[in-house]
PDB file of N, CA, C and O in Angstrom, chain B, residues numbered from 101:
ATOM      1  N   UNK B 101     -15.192  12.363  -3.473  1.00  0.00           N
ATOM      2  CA  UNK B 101     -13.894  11.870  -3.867  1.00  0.00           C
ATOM      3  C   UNK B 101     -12.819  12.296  -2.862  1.00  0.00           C
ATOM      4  O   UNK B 101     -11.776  11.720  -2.555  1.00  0.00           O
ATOM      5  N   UNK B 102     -13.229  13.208  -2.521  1.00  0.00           N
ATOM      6  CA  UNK B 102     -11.916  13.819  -1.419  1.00  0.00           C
ATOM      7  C   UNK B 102     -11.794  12.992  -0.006  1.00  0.00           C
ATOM      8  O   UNK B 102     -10.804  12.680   0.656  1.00  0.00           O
ATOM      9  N   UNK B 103     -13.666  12.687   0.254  1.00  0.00           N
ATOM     10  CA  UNK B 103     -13.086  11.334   1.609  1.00  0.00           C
ATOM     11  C   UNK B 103     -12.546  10.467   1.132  1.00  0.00           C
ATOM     12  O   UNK B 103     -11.739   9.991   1.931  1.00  0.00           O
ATOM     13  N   UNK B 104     -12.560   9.775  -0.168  1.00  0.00           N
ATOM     14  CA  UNK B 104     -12.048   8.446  -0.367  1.00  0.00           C
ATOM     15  C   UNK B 104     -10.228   8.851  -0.451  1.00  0.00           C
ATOM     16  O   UNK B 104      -9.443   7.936  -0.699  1.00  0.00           O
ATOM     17  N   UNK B 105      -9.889   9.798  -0.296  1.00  0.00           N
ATOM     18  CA  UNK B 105      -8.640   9.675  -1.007  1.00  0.00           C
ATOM     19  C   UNK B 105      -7.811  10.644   0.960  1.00  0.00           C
ATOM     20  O   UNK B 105      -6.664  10.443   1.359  1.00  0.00           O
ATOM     21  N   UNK B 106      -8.505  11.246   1.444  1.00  0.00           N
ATOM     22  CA  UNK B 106      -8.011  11.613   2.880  1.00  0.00           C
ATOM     23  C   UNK B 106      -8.107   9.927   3.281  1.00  0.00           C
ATOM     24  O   UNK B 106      -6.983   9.511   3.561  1.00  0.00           O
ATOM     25  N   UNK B 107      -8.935   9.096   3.355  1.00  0.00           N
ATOM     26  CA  UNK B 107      -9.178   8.223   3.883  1.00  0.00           C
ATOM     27  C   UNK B 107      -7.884   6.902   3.630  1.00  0.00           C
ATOM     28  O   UNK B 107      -7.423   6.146   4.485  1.00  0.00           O
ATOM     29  N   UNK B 108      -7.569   6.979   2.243  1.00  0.00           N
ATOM     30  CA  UNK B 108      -6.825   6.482   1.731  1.00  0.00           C
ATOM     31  C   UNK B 108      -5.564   6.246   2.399  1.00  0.00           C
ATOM     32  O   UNK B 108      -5.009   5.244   2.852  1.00  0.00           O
ATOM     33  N   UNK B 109      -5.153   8.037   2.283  1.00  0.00           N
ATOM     34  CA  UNK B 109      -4.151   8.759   3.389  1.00  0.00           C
ATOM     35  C   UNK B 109      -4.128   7.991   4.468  1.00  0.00           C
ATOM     36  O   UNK B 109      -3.110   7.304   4.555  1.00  0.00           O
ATOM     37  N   UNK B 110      -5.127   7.838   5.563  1.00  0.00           N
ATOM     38  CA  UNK B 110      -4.751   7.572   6.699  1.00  0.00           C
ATOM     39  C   UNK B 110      -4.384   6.349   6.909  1.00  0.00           C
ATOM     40  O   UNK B 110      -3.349   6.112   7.532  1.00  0.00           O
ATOM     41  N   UNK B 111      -5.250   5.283   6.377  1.00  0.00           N
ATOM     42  CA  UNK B 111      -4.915   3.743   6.323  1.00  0.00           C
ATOM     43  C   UNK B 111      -4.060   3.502   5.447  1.00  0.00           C
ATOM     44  O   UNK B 111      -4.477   2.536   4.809  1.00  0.00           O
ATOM     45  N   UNK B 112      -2.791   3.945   4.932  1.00  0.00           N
ATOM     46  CA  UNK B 112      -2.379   3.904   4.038  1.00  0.00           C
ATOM     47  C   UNK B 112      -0.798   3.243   4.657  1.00  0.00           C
ATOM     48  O   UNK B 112      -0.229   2.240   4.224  1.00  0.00           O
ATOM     49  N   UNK B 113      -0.282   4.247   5.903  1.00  0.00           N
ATOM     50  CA  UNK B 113       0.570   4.037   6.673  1.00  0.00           C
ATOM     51  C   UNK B 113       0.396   2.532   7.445  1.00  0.00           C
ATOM     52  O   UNK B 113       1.272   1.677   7.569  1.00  0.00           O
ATOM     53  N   UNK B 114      -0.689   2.488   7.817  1.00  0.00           N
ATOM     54  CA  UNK B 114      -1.203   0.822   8.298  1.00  0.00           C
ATOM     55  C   UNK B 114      -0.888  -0.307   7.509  1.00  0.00           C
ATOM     56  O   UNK B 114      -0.630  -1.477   7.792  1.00  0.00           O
ATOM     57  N   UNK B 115      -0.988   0.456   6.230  1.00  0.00           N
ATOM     58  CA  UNK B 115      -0.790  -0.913   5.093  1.00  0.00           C
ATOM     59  C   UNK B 115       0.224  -1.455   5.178  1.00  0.00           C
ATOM     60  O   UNK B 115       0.437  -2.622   5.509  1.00  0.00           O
ATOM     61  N   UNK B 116       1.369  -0.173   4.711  1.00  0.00           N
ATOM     62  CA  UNK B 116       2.883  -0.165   4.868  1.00  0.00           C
ATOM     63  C   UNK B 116       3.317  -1.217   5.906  1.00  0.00           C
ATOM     64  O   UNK B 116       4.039  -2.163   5.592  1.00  0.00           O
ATOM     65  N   UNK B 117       2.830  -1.010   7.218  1.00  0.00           N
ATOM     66  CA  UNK B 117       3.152  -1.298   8.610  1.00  0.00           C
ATOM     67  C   UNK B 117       3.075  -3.082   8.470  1.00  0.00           C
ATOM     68  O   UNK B 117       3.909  -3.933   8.777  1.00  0.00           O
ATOM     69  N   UNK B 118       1.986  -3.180   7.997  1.00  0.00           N
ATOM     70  CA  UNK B 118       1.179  -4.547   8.164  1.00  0.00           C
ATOM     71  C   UNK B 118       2.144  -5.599   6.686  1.00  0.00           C
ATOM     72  O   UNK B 118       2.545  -6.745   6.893  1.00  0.00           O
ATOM     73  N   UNK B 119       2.254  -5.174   5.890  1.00  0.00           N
ATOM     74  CA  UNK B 119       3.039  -5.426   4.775  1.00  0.00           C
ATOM     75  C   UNK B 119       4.055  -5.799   5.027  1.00  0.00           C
ATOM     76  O   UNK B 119       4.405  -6.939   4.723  1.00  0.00           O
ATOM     77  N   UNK B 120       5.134  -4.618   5.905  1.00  0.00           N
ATOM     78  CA  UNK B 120       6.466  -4.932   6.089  1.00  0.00           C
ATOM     79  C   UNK B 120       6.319  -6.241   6.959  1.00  0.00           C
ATOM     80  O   UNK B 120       6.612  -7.344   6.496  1.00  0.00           O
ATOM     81  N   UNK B 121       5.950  -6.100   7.970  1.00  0.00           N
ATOM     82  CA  UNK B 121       5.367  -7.476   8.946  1.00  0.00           C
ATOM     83  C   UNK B 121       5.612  -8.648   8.068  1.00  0.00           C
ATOM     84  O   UNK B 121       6.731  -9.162   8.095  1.00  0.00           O
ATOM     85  N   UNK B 122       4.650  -9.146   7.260  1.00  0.00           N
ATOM     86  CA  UNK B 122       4.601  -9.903   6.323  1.00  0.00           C
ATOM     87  C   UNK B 122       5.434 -10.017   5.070  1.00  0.00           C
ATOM     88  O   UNK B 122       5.532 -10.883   4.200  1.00  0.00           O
ATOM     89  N   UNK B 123       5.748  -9.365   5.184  1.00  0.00           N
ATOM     90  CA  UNK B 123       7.371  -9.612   4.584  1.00  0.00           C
ATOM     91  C   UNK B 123       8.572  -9.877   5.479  1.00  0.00           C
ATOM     92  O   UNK B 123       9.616 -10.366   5.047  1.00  0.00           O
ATOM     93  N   UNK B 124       8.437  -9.638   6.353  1.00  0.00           N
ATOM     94  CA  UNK B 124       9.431  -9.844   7.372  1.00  0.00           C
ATOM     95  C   UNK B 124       9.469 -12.126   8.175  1.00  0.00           C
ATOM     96  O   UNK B 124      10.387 -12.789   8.658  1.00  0.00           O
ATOM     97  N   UNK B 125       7.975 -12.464   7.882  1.00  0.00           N
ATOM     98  CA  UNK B 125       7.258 -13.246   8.542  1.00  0.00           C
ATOM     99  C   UNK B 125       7.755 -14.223   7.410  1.00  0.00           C
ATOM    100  O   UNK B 125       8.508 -15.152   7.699  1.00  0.00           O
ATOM    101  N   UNK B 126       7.241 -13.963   5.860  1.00  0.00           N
ATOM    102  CA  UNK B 126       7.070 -14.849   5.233  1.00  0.00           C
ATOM    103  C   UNK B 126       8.360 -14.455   3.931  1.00  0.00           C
ATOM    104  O   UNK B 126       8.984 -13.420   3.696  1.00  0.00           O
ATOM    105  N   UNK B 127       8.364 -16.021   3.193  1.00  0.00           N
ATOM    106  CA  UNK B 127       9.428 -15.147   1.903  1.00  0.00           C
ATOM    107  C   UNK B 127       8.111 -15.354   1.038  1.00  0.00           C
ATOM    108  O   UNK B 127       7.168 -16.139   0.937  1.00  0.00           O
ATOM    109  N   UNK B 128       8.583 -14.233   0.499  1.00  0.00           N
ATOM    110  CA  UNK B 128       7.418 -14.043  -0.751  1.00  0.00           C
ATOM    111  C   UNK B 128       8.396 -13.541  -2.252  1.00  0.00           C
ATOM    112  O   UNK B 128       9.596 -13.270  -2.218  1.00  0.00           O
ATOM    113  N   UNK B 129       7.731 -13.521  -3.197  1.00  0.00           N
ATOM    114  CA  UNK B 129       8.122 -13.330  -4.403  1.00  0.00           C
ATOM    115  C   UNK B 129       7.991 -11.919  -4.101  1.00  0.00           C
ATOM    116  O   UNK B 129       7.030 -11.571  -3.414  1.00  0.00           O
ATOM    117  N   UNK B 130       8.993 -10.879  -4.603  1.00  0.00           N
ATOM    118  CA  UNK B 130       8.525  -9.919  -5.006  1.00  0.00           C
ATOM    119  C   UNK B 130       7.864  -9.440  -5.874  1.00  0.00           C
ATOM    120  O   UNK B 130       7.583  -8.242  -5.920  1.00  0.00           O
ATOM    121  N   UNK B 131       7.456 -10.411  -6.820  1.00  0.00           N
ATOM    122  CA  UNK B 131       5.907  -9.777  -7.523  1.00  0.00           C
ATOM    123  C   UNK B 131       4.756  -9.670  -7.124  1.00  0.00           C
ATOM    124  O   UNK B 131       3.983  -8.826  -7.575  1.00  0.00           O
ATOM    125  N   UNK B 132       4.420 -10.594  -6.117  1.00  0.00           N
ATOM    126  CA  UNK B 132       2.943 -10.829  -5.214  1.00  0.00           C
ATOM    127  C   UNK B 132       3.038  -9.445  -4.139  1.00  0.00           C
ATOM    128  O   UNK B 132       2.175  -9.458  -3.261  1.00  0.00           O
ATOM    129  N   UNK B 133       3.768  -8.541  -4.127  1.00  0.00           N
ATOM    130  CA  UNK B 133       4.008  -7.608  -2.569  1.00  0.00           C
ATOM    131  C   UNK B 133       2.890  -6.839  -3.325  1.00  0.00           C
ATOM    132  O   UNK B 133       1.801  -6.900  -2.753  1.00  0.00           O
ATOM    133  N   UNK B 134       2.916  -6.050  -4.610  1.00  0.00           N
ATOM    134  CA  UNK B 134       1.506  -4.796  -5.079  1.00  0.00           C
ATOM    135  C   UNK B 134       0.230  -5.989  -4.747  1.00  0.00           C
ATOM    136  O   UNK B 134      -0.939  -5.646  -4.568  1.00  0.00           O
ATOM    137  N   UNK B 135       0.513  -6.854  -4.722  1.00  0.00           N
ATOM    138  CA  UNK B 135      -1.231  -7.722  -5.087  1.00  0.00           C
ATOM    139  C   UNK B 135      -1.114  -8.096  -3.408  1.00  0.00           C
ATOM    140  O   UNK B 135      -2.180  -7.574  -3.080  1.00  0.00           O
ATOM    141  N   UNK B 136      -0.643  -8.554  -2.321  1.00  0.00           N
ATOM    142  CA  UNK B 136      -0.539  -8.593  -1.416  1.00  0.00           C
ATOM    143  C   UNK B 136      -1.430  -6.908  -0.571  1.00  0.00           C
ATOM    144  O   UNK B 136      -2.539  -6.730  -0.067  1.00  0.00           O
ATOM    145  N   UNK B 137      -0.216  -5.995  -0.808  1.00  0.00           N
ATOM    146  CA  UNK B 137      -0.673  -4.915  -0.066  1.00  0.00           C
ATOM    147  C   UNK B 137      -1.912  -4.074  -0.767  1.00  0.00           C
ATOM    148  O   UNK B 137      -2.096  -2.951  -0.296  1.00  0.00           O
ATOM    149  N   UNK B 138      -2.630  -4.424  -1.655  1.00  0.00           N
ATOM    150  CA  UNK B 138      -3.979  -4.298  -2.214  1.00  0.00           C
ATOM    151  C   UNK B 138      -5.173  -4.773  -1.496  1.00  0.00           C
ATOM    152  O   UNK B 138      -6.265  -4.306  -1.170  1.00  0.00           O
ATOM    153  N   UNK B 139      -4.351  -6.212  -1.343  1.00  0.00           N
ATOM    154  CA  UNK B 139      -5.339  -7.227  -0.488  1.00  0.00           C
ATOM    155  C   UNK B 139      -5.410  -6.499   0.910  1.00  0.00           C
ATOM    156  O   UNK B 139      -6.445  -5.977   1.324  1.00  0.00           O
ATOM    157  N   UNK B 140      -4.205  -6.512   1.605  1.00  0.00           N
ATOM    158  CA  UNK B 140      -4.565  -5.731   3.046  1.00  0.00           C
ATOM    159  C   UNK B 140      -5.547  -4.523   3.144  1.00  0.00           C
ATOM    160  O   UNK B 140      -6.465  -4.256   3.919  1.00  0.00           O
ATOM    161  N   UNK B 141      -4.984  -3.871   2.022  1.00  0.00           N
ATOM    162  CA  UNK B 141      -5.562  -2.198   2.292  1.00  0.00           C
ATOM    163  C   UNK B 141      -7.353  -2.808   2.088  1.00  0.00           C
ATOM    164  O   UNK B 141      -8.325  -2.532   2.792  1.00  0.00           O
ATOM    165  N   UNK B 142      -7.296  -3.446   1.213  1.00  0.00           N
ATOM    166  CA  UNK B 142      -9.060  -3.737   0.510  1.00  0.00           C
ATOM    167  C   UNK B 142      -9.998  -4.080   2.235  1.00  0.00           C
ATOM    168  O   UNK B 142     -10.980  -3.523   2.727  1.00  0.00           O
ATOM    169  N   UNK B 143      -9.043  -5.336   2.781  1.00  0.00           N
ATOM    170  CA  UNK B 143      -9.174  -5.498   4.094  1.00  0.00           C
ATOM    171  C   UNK B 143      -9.708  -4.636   5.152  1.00  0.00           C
ATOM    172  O   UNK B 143     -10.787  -4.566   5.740  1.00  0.00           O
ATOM    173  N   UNK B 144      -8.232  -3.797   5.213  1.00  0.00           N
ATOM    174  CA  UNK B 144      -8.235  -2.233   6.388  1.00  0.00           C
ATOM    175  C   UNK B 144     -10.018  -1.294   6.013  1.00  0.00           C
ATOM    176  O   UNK B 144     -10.870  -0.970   6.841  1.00  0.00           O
ATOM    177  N   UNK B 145     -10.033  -1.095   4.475  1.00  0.00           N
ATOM    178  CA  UNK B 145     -10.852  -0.216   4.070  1.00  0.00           C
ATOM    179  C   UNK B 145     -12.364  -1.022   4.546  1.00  0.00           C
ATOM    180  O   UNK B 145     -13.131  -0.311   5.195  1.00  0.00           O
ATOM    181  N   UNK B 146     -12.688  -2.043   4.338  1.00  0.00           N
ATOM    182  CA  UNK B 146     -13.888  -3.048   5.165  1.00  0.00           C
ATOM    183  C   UNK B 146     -14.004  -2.827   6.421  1.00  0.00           C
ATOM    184  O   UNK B 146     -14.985  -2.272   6.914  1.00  0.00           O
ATOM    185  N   UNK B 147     -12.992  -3.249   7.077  1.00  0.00           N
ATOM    186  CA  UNK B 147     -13.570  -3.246   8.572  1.00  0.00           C
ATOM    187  C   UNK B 147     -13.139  -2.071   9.212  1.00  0.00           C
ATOM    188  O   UNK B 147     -12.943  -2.064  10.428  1.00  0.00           O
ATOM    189  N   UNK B 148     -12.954  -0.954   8.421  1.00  0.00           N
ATOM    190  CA  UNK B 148     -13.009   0.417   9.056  1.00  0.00           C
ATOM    191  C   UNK B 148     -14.245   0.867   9.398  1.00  0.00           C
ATOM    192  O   UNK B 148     -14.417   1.978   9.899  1.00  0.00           O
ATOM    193  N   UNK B 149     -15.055   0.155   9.186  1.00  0.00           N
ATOM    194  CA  UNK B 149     -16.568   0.973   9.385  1.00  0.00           C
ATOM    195  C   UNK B 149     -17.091   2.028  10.497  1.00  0.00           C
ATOM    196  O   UNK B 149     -17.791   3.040  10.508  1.00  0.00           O
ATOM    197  N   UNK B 150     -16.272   1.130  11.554  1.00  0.00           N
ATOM    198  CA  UNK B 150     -16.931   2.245  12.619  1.00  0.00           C
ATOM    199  C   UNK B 150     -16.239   3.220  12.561  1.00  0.00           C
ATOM    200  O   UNK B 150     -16.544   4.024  13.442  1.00  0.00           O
ATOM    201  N   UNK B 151     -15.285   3.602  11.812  1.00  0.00           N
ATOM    202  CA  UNK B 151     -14.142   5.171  12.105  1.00  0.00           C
ATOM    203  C   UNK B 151     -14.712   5.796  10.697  1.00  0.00           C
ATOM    204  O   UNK B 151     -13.971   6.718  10.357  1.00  0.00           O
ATOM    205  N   UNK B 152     -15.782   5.595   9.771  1.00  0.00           N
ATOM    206  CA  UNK B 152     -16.377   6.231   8.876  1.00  0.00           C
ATOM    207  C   UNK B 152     -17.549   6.042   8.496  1.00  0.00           C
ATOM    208  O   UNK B 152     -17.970   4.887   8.550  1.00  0.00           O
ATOM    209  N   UNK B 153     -18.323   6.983   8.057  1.00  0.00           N
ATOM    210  CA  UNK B 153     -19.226   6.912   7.331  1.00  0.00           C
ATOM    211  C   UNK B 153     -19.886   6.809   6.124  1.00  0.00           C
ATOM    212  O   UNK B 153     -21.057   6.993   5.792  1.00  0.00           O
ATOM    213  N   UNK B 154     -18.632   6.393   5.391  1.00  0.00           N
ATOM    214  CA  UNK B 154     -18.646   6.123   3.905  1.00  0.00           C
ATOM    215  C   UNK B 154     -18.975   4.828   3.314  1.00  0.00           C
ATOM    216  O   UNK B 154     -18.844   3.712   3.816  1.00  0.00           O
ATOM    217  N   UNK B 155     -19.501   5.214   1.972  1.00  0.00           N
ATOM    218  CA  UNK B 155     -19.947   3.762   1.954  1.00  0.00           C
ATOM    219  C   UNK B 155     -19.034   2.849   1.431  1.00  0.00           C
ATOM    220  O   UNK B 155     -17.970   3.185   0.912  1.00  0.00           O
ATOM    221  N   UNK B 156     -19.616   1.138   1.616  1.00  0.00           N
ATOM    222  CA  UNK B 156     -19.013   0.252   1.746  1.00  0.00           C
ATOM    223  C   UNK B 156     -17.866  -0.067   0.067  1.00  0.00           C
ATOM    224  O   UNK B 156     -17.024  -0.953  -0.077  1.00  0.00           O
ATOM    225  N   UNK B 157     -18.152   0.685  -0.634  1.00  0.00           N
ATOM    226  CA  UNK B 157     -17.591   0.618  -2.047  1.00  0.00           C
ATOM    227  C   UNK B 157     -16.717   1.691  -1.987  1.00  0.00           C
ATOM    228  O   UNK B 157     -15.644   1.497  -2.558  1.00  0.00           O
ATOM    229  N   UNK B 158     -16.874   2.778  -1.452  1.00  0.00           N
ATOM    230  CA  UNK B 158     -15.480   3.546  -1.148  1.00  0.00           C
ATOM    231  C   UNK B 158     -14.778   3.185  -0.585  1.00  0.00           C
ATOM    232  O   UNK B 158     -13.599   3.073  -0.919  1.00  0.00           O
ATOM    233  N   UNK B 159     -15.299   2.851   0.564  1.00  0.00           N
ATOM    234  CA  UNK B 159     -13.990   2.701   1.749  1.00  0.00           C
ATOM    235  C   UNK B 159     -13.173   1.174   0.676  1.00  0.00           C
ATOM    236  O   UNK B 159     -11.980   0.882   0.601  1.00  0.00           O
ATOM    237  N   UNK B 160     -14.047   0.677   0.184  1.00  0.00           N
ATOM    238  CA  UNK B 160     -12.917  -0.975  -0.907  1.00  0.00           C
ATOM    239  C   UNK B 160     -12.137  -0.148  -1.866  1.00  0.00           C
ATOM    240  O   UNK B 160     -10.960  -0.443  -2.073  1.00  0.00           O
ATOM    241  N   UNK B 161     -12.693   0.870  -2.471  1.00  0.00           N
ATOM    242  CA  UNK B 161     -11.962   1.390  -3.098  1.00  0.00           C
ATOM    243  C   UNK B 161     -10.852   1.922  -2.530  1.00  0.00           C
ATOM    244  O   UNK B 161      -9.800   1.289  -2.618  1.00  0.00           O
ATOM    245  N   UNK B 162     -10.892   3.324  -1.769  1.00  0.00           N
ATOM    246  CA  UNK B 162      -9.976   3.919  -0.333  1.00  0.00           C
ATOM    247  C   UNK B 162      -8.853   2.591   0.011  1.00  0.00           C
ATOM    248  O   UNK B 162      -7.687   2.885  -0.253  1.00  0.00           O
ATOM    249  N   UNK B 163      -8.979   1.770   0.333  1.00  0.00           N
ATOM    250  CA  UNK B 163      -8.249   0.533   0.536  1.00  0.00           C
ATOM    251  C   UNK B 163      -7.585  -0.339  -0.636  1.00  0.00           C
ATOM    252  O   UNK B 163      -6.786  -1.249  -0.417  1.00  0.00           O
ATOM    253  N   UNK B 164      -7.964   0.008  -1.746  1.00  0.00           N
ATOM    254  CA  UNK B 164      -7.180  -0.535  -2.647  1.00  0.00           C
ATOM    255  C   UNK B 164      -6.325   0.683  -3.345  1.00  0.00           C
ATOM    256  O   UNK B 164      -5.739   0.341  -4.373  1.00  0.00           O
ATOM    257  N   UNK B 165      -6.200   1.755  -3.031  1.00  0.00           N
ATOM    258  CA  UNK B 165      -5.456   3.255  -3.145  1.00  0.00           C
ATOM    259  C   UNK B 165      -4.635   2.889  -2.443  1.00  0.00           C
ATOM    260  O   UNK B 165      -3.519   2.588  -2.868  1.00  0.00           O
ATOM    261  N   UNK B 166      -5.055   2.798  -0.854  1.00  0.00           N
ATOM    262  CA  UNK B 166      -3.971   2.907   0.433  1.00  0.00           C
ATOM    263  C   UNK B 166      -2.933   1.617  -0.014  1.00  0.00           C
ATOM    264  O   UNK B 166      -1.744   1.629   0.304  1.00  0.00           O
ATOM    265  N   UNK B 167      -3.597   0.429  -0.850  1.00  0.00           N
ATOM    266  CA  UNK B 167      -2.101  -0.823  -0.888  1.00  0.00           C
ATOM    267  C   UNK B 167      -1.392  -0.503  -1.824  1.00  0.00           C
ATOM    268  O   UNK B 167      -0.226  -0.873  -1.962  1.00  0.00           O
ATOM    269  N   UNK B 168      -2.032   0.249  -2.609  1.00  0.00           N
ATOM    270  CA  UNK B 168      -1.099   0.844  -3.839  1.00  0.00           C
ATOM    271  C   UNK B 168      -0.137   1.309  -3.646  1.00  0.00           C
ATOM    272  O   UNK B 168       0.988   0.839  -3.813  1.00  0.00           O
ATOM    273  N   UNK B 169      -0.670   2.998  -2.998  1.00  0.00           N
ATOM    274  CA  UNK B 169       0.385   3.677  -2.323  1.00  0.00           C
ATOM    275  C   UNK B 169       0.979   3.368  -1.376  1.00  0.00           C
ATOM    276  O   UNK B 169       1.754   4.208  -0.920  1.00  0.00           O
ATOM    277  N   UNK B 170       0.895   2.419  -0.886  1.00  0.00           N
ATOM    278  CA  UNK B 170       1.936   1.948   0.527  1.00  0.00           C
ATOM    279  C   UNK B 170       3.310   1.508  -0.047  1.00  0.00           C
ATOM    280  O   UNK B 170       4.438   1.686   0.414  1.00  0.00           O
ATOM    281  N   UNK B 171       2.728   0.619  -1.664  1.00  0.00           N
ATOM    282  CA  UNK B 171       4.027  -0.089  -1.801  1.00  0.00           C
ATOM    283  C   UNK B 171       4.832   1.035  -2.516  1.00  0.00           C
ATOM    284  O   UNK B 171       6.047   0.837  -2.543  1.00  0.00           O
ATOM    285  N   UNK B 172       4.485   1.918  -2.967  1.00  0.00           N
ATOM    286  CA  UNK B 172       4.874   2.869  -3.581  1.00  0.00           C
ATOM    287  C   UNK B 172       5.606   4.014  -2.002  1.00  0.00           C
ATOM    288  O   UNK B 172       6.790   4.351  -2.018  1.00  0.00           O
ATOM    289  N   UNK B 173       5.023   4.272  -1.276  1.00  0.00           N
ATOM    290  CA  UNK B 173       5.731   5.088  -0.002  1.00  0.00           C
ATOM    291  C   UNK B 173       7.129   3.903   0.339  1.00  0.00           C
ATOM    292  O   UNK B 173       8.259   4.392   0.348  1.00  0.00           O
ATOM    293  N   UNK B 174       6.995   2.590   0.569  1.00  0.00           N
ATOM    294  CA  UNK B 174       7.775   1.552   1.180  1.00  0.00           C
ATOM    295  C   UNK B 174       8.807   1.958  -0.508  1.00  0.00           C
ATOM    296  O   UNK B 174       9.881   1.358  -0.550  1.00  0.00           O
ATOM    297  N   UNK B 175       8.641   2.448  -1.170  1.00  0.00           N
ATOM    298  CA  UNK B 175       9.515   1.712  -2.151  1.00  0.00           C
ATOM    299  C   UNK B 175      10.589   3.456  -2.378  1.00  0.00           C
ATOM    300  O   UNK B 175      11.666   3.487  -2.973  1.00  0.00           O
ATOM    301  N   UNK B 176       9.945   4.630  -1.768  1.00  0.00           N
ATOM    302  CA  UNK B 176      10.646   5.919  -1.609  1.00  0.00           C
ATOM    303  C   UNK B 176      11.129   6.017  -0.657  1.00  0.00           C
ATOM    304  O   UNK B 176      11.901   6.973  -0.718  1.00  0.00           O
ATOM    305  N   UNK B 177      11.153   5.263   0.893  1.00  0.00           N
ATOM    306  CA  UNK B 177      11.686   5.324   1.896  1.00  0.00           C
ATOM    307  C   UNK B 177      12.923   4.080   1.907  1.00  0.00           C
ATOM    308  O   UNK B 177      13.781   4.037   2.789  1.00  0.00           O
ATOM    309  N   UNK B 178      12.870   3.394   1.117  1.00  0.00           N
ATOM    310  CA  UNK B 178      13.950   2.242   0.564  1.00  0.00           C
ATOM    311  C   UNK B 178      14.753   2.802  -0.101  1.00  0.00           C
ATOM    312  O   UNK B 178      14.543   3.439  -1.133  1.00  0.00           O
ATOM    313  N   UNK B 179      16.221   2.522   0.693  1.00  0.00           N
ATOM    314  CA  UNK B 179      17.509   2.871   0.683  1.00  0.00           C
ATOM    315  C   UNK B 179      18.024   1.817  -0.341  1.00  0.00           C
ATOM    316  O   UNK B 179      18.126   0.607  -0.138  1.00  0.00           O
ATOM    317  N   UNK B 180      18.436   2.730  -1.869  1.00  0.00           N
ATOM    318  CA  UNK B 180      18.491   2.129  -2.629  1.00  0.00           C
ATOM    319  C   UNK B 180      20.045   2.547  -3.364  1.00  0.00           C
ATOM    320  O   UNK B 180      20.375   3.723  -3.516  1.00  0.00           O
ATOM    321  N   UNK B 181      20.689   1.684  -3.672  1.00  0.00           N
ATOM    322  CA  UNK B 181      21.972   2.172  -4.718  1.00  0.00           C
ATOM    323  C   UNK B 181      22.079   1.729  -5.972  1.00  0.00           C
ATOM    324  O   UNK B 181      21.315   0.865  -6.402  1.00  0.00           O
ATOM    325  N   UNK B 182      22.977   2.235  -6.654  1.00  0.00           N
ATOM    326  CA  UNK B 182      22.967   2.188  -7.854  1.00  0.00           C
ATOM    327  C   UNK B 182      21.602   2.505  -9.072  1.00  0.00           C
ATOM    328  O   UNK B 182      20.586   3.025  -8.611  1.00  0.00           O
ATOM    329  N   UNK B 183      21.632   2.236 -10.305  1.00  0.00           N
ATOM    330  CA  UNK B 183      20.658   2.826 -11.200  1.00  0.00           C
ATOM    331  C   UNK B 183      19.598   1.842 -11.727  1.00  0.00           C
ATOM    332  O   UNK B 183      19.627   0.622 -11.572  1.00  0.00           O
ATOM    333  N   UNK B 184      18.765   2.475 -12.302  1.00  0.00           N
ATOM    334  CA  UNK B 184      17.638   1.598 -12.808  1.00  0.00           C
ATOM    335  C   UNK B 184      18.046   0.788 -14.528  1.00  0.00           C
ATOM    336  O   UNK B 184      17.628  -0.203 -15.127  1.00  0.00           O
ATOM    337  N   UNK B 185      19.121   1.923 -14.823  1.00  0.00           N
ATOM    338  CA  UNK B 185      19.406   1.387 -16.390  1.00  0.00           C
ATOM    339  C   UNK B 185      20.626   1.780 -16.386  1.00  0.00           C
ATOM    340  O   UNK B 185      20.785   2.867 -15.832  1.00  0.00           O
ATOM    341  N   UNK B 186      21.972   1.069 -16.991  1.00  0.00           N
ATOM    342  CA  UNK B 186      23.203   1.093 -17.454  1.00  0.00           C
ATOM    343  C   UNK B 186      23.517   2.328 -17.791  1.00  0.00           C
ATOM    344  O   UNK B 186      22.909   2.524 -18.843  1.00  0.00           O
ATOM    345  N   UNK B 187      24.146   3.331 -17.496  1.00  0.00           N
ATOM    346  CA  UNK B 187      24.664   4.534 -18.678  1.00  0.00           C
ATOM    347  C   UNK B 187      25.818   4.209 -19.596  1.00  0.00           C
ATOM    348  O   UNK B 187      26.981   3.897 -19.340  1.00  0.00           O
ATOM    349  N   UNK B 188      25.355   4.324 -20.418  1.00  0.00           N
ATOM    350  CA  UNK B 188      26.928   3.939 -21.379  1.00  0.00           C
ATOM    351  C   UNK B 188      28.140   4.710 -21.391  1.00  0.00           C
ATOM    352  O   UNK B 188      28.037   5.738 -22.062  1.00  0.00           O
ATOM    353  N   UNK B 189      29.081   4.553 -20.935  1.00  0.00           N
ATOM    354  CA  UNK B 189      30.057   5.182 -21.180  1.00  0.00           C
ATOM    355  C   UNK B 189      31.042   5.238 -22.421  1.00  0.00           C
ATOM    356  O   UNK B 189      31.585   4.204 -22.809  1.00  0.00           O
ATOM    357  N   UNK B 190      31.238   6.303 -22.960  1.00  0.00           N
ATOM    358  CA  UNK B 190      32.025   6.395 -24.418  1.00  0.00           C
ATOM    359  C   UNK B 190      33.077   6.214 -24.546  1.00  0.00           C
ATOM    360  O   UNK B 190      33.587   6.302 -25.662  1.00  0.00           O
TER     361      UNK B 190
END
């Protein structure tokens, strides 16, 4: 479990990278970006083969972690204002 999730780690930043790209390229809904950067990472984690030795169901797994967390890193490094919910004022 610990390669799948170092592994995760590393292609994870790639995702991000490759994502923003494609967002930059195309307009997309922002609901398709988690199912989008899933798809990449699932991608990255396949044809990583020669930089691991893990098997072919980790590394899909490892790659569907890394699109997760990418959109989740892209979404803490996003310069954001204001709140998620109204505060009421009395």
């Amino acid at each position: 479990m610990a390669q799948v999730l170092i592994f995760a780690t590393v292609i994870s930043p790639f995702v991000a990278g490759i994502l923003e790209v494609i967002k930059r390229l195309a307009a997309l809904p922002k609901n398709f970006i988690p199912l989008i950067a899933v798809v990449i990472g699932v991608v990255l984690g396949a044809v990583a083969y020669p930089f691991t030795d893990m098997d072919v169901a980790l590394r899909l797994w490892a790659g569907a972690g890394a699109g997760l967390s990418a959109t989740g890193l892209f979404e803490l490094v996003q310069k954001r204002q204001g709140r998620t919910t109204k505060i009421k004022e009395d």
